[in-house]
C-alpha positions in Angstrom: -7.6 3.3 -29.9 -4.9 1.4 -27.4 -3.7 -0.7 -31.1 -1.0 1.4 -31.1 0.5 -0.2 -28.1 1.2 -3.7 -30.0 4.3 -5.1 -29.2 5.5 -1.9 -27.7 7.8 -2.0 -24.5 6.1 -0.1 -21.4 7.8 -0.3 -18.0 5.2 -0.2 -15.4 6.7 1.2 -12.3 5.3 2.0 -8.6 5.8 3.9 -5.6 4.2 4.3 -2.7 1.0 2.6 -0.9 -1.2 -0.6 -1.8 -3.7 1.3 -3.6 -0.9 2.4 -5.6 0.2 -1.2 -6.1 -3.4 -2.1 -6.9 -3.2 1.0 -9.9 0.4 -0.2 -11.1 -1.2 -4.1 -11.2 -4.2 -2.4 -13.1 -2.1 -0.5 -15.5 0.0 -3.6 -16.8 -3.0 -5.7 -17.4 -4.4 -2.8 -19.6 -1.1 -2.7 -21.3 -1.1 -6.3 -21.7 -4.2 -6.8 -23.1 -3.7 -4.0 -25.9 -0.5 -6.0 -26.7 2.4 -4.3 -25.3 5.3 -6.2 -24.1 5.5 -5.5 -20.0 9.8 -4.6 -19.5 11.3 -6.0 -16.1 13.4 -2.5 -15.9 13.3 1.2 -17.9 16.6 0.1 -20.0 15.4 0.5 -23.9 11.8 1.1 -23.1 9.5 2.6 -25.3 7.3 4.0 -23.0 6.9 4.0 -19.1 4.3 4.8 -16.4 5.1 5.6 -12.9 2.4 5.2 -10.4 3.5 8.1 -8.2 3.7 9.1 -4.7 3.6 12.4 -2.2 3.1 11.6 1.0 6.1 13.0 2.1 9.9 15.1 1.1 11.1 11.4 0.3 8.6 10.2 -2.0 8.8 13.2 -4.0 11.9 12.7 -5.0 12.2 9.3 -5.3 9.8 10.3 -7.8 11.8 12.7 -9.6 15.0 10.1 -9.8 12.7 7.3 -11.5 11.7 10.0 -14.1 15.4 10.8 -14.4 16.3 6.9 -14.9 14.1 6.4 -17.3 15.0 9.1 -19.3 18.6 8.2 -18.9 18.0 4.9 -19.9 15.3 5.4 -22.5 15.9 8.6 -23.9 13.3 8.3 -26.5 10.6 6.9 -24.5 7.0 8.0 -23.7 6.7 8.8 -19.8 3.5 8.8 -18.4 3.2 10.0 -14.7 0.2 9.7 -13.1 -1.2 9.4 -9.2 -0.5 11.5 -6.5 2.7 13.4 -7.7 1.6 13.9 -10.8 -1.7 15.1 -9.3 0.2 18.2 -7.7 3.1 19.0 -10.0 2.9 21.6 -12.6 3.0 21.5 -16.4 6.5 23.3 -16.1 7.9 21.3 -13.2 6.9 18.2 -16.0 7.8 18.9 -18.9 11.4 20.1 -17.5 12.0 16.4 -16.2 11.3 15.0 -19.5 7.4 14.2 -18.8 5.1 13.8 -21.7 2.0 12.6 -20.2 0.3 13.9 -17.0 -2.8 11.9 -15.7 -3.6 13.2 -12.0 -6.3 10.7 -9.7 -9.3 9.3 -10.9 -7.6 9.8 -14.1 -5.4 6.9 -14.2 -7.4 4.7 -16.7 -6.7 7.0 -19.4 -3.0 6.4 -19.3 -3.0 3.7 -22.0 -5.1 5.2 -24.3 -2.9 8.2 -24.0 0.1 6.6 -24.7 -1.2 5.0 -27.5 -1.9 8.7 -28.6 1.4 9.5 -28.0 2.9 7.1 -30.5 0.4 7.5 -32.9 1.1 10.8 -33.6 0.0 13.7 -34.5 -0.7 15.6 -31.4 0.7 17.7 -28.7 3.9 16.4 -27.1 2.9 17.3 -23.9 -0.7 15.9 -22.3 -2.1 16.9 -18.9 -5.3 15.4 -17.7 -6.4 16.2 -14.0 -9.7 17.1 -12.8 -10.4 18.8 -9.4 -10.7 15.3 -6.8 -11.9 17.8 -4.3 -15.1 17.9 -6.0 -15.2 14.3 -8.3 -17.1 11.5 -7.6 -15.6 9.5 -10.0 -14.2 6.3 -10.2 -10.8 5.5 -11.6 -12.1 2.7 -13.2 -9.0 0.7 -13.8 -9.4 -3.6 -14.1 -7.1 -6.3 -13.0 -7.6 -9.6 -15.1 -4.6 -11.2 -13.0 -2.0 -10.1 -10.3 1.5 -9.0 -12.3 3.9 -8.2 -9.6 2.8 -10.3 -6.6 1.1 -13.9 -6.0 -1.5 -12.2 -4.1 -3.9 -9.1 -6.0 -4.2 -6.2 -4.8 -7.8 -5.3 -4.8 -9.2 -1.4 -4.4 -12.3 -0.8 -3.7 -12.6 2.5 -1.9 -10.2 6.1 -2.7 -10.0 9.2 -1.1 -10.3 10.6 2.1 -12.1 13.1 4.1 -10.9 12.9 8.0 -7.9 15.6 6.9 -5.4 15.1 9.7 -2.9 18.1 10.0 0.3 16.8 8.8 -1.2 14.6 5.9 -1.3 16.4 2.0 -3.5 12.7 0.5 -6.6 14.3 1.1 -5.9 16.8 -0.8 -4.7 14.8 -4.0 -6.5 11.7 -3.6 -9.9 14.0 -2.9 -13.2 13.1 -1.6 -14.5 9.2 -0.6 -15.7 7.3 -3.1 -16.6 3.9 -3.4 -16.3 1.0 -6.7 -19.1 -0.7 -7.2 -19.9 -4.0 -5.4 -20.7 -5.6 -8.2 -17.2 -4.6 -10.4 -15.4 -5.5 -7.4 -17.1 -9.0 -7.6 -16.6 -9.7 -11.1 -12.6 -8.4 -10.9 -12.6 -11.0 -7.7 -14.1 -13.9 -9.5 -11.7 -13.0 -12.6 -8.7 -13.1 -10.5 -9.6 -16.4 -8.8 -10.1 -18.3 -12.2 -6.4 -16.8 -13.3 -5.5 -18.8 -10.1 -4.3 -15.9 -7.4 -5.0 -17.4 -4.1 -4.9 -14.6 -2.0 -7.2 -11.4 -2.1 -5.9 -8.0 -0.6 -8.6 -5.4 -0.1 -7.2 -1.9 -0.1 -8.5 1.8 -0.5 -7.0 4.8 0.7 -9.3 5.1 4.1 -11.1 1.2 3.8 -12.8 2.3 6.9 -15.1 4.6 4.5 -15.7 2.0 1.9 -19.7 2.0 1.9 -21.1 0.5 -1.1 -21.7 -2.5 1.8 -20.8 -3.7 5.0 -17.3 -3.9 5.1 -17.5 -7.4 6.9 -20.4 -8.6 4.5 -17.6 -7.7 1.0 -15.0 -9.6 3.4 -17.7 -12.8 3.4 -18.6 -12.3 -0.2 -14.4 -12.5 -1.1 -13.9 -15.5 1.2 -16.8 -17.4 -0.6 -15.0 -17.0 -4.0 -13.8 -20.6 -5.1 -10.2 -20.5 -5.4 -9.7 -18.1 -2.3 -7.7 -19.3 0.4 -6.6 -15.9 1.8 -8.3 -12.5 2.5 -6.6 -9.5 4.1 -6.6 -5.6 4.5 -4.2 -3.6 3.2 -4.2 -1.1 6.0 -7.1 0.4 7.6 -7.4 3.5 9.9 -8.4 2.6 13.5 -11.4 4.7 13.3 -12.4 2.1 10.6 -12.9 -0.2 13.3 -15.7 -1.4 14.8 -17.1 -4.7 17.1 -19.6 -5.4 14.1 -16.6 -5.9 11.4 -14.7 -7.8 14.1 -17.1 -10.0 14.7 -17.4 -10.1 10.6 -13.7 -11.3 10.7 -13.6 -14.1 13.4 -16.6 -15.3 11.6 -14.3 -15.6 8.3 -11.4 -18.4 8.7 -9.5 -17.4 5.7 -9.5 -13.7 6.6 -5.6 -13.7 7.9 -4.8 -12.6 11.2 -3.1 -9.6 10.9 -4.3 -5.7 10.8 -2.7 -2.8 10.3 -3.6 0.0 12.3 -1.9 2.9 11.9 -1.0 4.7 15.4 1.2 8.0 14.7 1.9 8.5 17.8 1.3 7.4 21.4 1.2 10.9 23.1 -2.2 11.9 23.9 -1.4 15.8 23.3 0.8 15.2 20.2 -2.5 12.7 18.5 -4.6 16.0 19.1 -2.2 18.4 17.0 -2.5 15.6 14.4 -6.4 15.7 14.4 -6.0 11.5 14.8 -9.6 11.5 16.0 -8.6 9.3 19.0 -6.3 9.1 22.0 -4.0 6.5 22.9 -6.7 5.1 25.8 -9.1 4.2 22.8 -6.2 2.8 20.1 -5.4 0.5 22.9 -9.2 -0.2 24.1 -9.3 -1.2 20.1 -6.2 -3.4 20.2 -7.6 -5.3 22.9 -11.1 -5.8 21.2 -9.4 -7.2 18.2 -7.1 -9.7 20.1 -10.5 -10.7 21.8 -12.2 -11.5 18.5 -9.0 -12.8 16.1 -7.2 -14.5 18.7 -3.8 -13.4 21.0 -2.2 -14.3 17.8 -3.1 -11.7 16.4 -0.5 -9.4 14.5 -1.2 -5.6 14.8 1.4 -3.6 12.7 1.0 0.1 12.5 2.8 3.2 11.5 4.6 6.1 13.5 5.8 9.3 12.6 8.8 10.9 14.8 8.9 14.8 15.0 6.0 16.1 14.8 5.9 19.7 15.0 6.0 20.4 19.0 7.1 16.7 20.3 8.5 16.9 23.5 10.8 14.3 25.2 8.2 12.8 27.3 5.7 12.8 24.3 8.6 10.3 22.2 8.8 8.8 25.8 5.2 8.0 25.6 5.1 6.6 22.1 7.6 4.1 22.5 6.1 2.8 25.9 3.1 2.9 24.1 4.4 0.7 21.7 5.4 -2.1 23.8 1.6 -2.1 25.2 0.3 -2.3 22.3 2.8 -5.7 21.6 3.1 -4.4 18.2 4.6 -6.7 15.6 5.8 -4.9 12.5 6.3 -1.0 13.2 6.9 1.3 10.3 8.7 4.6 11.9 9.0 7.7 9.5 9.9 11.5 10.4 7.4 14.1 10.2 7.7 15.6 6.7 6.5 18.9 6.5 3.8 19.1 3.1 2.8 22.6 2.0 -1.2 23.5 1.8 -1.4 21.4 5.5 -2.0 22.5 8.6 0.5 21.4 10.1 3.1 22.9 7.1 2.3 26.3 9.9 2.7 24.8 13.1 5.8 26.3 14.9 8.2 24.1 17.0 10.2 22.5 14.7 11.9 19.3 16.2 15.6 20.0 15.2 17.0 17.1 12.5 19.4 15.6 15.1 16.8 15.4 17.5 14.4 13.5 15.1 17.3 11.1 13.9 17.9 10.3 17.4 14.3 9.3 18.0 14.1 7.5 14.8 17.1 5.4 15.8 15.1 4.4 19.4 12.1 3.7 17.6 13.6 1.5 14.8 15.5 -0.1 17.8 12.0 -1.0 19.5 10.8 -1.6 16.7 13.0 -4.7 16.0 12.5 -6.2 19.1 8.8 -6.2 18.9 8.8 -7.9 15.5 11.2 -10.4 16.8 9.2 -10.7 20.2 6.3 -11.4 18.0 8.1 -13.8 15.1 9.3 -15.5 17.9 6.2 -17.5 19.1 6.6 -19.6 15.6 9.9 -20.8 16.2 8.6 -24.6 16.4 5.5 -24.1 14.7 4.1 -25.9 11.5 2.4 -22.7 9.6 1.3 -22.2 5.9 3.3 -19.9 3.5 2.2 -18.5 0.4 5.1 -18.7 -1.8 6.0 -15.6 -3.6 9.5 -16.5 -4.7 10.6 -20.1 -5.8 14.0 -21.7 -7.2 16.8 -23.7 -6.8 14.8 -26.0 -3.7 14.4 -22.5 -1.8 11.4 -20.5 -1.9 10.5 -17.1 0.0 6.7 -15.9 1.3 4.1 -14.8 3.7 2.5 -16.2 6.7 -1.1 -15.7 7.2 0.0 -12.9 9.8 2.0 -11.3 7.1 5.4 -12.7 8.3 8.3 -12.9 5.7 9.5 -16.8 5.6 12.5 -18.3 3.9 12.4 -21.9 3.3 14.1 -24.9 1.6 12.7 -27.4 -0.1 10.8 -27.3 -3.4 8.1 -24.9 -4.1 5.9 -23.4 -6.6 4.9 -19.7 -7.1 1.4 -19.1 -5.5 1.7 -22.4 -4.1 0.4 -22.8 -0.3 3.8 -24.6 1.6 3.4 -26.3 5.1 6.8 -25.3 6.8 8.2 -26.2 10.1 9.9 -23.0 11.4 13.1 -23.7 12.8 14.3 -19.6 13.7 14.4 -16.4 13.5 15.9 -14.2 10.5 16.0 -10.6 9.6 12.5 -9.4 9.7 11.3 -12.6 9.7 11.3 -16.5 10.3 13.6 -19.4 8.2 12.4 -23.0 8.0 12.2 -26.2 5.9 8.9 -27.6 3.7 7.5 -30.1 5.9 6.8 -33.6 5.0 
């Protein structure tokens, strides 16, 4: 069915989170493997499929200008949306941007054969396929034969998400938890190591949920994969952890130190109008439990979001002092984005837009000098980087705690590179291959 798709141009492109990256990685290797020729940008295409976004304003839209480019570029093209976007817009609302093909969540895998039916022929010019997530327990069974994009592969093995927090619309698009089997995710592991990929990154939209097993016991089973040398998380929700998957983790040499725990906020009345689940006394009491287990080392990144609906003065106050505490590393700050069909889309007490952007500047300011505070105890280090980019006797890659490094000296892609760090630079460290 996907023969029509032979030597056919398809630009694969992605927005938004790592399971999306793990969906856009999935998507090229079906494309691939039905023969298509994988473009490196929309220019002349002859068809394209965005792996969309929605979690806030921004990513909207960012989603409407890449359906816009491409049918700029490509005017003749087949565009395929599909993921979270597409799960929420309307047949209208598509087809005015130039959409011909509308695959919502847990209908992702059908993309290929749909575009295959698209240049076939024949049919409608317009194709929606959604299903209600808030009821499915389906899969999206989508395969990765070998990472596309990245050195490392993004692997998913859990979606949705059923904790609802008030400001947060991926519940209601992403739908209910469900889990890939532990056996699939095995086989896609194993496959990925014999194509050579080094580095395994487990995502899911809430890991924390993912029950097929132990979380720590599929974190054993990855490392134990020959050909591994890395294992991560993508991100997983504090709540997620526990003293039993610690312990799984310091018992696991190649899991890398580094988690990402997203905070939100560190006010203890502004966590509550979120519905977090926790206060700032038991983020931090988890903070320290993980340092205990992984080592001082230990990077903790996390995310927070600026004017929330109601946040006082003292509340930003608290966040940031909460954030030197915590010693984060990386910080990701974003403003509160108001999504329709929350509950927070009702809450009154709008922080004004002046006031937000004035917080968001302090935070990002903070949030520099922890990363650099943090970046700064390698200065004079030997440490291994995964090289993502190589040429020219310069390379560019990641730490084991998910550092950015720029070295010189020759390098392969995917190649594990012994550097000597001699500084600091931008987000990240610069150093030569040692001897």
């Amino acid at each position: 069915m996907t023969g029509d798709l032979k030597n056919k141009k398809i630009w694969v492109h992605t927005l938004g989170c790592r399971s999306n990256q793990y969906e856009g990685e999935a998507l090229a290797s079906a494309f691939a493997d039905a023969g298509a020729i994988l473009a490196d940008s929309p220019r002349d295409c002859d068809g394209a499929a965005l792996v969309s976004c929605t979690v806030t304003a921004a990513a909207d839209k960012k989603c409407r200008q890449a359906v816009r480019k491409i049918r700029r570029l490509s005017p003749g093209a087949v565009i395929a949306a599909c993921g979270c976007w597409a799960q929420k817009i309307s047949p209208v609302e598509a087809q005015s941007l130039g959409i011909n093909i509308v695959a919502g969540n847990r209908r992702k895998h059908l993309v290929p054969a749909l575009m295959a039916r698209s240049f076939r022929g024949g049919g409608p010019s317009f194709i929606e396929e959604k299903t209600d997530v808030l009821r499915s327990e389906q899969w999206d069974s989508l395969s990765l034969s070998r990472p596309f994009f990245h050195t490392r592969a993004f692997v998913k093995v859990q979606d949705g998400c059923n904790h609802f927090c008030s400001y947060c619309i991926i519940p209601y698009v992403r739908g209910r938890p469900v889990n890939r089997d532990a056996e699939e995710t095995a086989a896609e592991i194993r496959r990925l190591a014999a194509s050579g990929c080094p580095e395994i990154v487990l995502t899911g939209v809430h890991l924390g949920l993912y029950g097929a097993r132990p979380l720590g016991e599929l974190v054993r089973a990855v490392a134990s994969v020959e050909g591994i040398k890395r294992v991560r998380f993508g991100s997983l929700e504090p709540f997620g952890l526990d003293e039993e998957l610690l312990a799984s983790l310091a018992d696991t040499p190649s899991f890398c130190r580094h988690l990402h725990l997203p905070l939100q906020s560190g006010s203890p009345s502004v966590l509550a109008r979120m519905k977090r689940g926790y206060g700032p006394a038991g983020y931090l009491d988890l903070v320290t439990k993980a340092r205990k287990w992984l080592g001082e080392d230990l990077h903790v990144s996390t995310d927070v979001l600026v004017g929330f609906p109601g946040e006082t003065d003292k509340d930003f106050k608290e966040t940031l002092a909460f954030m030197k505490e915590c010693r984060f590393g990386k910080v990701h700050v974003f403003p509160y984005s108001p999504r329709e069909g929350t509950e927070a889309w009702g809450y009154p007490d709008r922080v004004p837009g002046k006031v937000v952007l004035e917080r968001m500047t302090a935070a990002l300011s903070l949030a520099g000098e922890l990363l650099s505070s943090y970046a700064r105890r390698y200065v004079g280090e030997r440490v291994e980087v995964l090289a993502e980019e190589a040429e020219g006797g310069a390379f560019r890659g990641l730490t084991p705690s998910f550092l950015k490094v720029e070295g010189e000296g020759a390098a392969l892609r995917g190649e594990e590179v012994p550097v000597e760090i001699s500084g600091l630079l931008g987000e990240g460290l610069k150093g030569r291959r040692a001897s």
